[in-house]
C-alpha positions in Angstrom: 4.1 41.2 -39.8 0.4 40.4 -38.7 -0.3 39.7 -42.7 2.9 37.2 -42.9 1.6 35.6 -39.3 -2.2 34.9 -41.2 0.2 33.5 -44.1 1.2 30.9 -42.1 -2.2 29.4 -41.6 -2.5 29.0 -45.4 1.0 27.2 -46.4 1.5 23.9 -47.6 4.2 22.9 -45.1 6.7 20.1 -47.0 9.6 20.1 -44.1 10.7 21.7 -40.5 14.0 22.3 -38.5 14.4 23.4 -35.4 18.1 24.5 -35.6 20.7 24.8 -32.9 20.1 28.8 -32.5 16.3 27.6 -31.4 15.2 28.9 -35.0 12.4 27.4 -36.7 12.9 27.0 -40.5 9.3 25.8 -42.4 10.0 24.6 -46.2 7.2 25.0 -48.3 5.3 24.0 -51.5 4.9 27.6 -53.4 5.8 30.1 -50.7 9.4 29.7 -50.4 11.0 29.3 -46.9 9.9 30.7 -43.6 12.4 31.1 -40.6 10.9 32.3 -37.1 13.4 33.1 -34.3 11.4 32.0 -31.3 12.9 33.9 -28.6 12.7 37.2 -30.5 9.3 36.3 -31.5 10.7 37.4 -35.5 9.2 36.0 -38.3 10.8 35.8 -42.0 9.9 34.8 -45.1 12.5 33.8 -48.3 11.1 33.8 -51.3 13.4 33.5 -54.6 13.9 36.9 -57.1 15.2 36.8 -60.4 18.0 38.7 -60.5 19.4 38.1 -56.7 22.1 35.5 -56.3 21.9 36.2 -52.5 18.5 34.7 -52.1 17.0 31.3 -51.9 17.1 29.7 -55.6 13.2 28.0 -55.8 9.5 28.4 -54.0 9.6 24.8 -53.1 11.5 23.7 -50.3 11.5 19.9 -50.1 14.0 19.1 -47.7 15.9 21.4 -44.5 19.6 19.9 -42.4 21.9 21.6 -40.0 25.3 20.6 -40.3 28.1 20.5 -37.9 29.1 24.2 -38.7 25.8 25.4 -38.5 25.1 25.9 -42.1 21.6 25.0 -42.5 21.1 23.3 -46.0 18.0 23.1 -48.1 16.7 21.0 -51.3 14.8 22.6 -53.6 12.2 21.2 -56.1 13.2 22.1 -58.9 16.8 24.7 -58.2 19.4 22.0 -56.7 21.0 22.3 -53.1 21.0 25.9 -51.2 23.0 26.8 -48.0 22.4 29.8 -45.7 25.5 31.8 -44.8 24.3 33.3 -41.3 27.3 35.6 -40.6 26.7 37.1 -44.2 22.8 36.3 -44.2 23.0 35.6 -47.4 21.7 32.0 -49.8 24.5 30.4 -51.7 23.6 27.4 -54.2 25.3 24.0 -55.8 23.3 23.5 -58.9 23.2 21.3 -61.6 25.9 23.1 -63.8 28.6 22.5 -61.2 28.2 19.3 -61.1 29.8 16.6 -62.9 27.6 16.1 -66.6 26.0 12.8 -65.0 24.8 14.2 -61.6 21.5 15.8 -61.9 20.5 17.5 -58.5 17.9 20.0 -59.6 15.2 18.1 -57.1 16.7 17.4 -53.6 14.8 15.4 -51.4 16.8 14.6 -48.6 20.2 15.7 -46.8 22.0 14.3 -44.0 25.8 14.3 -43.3 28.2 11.2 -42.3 31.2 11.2 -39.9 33.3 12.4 -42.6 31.0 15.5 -43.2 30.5 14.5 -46.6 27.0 15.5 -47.7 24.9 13.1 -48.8 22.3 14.2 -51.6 19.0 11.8 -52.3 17.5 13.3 -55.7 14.1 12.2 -56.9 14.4 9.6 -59.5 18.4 10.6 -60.2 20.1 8.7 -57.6 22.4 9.5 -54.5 25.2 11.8 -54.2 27.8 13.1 -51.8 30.4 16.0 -51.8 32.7 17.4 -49.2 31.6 21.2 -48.3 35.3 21.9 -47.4 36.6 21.3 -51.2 33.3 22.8 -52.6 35.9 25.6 -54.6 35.8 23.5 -58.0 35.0 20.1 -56.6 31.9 18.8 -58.5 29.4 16.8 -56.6 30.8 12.9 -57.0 28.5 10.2 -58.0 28.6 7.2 -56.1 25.4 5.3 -56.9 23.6 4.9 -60.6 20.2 5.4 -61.1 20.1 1.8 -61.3 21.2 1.5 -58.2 24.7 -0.4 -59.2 27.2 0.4 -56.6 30.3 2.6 -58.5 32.3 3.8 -55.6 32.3 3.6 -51.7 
């Protein structure tokens, strides 16, 4: 623990959440995700591994959000959109393969959620995006915006 606590001196920090359970999540550049519970004074670190569908997909964590539910979603740099599952602690993931074949969401910058509780995906360079989480069972992410900025849908 002391070792992980001297890590955190080190990390390049790219995004923070304080989420609604007073947990801190840090996103980093390299060293995966960090989550400290402040009142148990617990500190975790997610890092991705090979073989592990249960674990966070990429190292580099550019963007963190808290939905309604309390999912707590993450964009990676590199490994599309990841959600934590609390009451399984377990990562799940929406790449690039589930989406429809001219979405690309492999770098997630930002995440935020309208009054719908659509999720709304910025990408770097590859537009905006938006998907329900309730239909997530087969229902690709939807493009609404092109690259060019050309307004397809509302």
């Amino acid at each position: 623990m002391e070792d992980l606590k001297n890590s955190l001196n080190t990390i390049y920090v790219l995004t923070m959440l304080l989420d609604s359970k007073n947990q801190l999540w840090i996103g980093t550049y390299g060293d995966g995700l960090f989550k400290i519970d402040i009142a148990q004074s617990q500190l975790n670190q997610y890092l991705p591994e090979k073989h592990n569908p249960r674990t966070i997909q990429y190292k580099d964590i550019l963007s963190i959000y808290e939905d309604y539910t309390g999912t707590i979603w993450f964009g990676t740099d590199g490994a599309g959109l990841n959600y934590y599952d609390p009451l399984l602690e377990k990562f799940n993931s929406v790449i690039n393969f589930q989406t429809l074949e001219n979405i690309n969401i492999d770098v997630v910058r930002s995440i935020t959620l309208d009054v719908q509780n659509n999720v709304w995906i910025g990408t770097s360079g590859k537009g905006l995006s938006r998907f329900s989480p309730k239909k997530m069972n087969g229902t690709p992410i939807k493009p609404i915006i092109k690259r060019d900025l050309d307004p397809i849908e509302l």
